[in-house]
N, C-alpha and C positions, 0 to 999 in steps of 0.2 A: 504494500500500500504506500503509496505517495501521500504527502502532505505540503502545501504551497501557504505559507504564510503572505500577506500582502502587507506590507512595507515603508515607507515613506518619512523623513525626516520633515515633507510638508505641513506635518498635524503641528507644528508650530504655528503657522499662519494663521490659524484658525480659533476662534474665543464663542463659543455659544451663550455667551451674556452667564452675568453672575447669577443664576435662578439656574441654570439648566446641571443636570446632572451628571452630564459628560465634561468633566473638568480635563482640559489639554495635559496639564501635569499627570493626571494619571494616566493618560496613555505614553508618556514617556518612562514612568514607573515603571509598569507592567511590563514593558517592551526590554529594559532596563533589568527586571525581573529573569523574562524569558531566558535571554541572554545568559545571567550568572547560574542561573538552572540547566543549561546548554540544552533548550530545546529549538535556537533557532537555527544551531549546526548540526543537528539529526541528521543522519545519513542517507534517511528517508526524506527528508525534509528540505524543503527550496525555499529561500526567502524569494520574490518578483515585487520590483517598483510599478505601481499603477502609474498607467499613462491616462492622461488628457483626453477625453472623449472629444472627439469632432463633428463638426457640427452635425455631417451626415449620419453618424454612429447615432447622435441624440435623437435625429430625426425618424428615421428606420427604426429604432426601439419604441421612441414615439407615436409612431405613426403618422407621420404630420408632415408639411410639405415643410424646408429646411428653412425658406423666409417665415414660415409659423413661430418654427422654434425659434428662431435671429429676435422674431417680435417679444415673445416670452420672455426671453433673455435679457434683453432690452429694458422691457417693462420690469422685471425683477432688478435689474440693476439702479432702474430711478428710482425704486420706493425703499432700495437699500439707499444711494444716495440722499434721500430724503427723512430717511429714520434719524433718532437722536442720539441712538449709540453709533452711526457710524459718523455722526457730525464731532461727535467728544473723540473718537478713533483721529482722525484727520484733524484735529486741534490740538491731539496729544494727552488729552486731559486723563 
């Protein structure tokens, strides 16, 4: 049996606001964890870096013509630019 760990030193980037229960710190624990327990050098075992979905990949899972998803996109990124935690992020606060 194989086993594929998915990976990424990205989950820095990322903060789910202070309410949410996935704290960033604790996926570097655990991963941090796995590590001195040597279960990410199993010999069974492959760590893979996830890549970047493009647009067409979102679309085809989607189902949706690929300007749908560009609109989606879009529109999810103004009312993130528009929210007040990503206003206090880009102020620094």
């Amino acid at each position: 049996m194989r086993t594929a760990l998915v990976h990424s030193e990205e989950w820095r980037r990322f903060d789910y606001g202070p309410e949410h229960p996935l704290r960033m710190e604790r996926l570097g624990l655990t991963w941090r964890l796995m590590q001195a327990y040597g279960l990410t050098g199993l010999r069974h075992a492959k760590v893979l870096s996830p890549e970047p979905a493009t647009l067409e990949a979102i679309a085809t899972r989607l189902m949706l013509p690929a300007d749908k998803v560009d609109l989606l996109i879009e529109s999810g990124a103004e009312a993130l630019r528009r929210s007040s935690q990503y206003q206090a992020f880009v102020r620094g606060l």
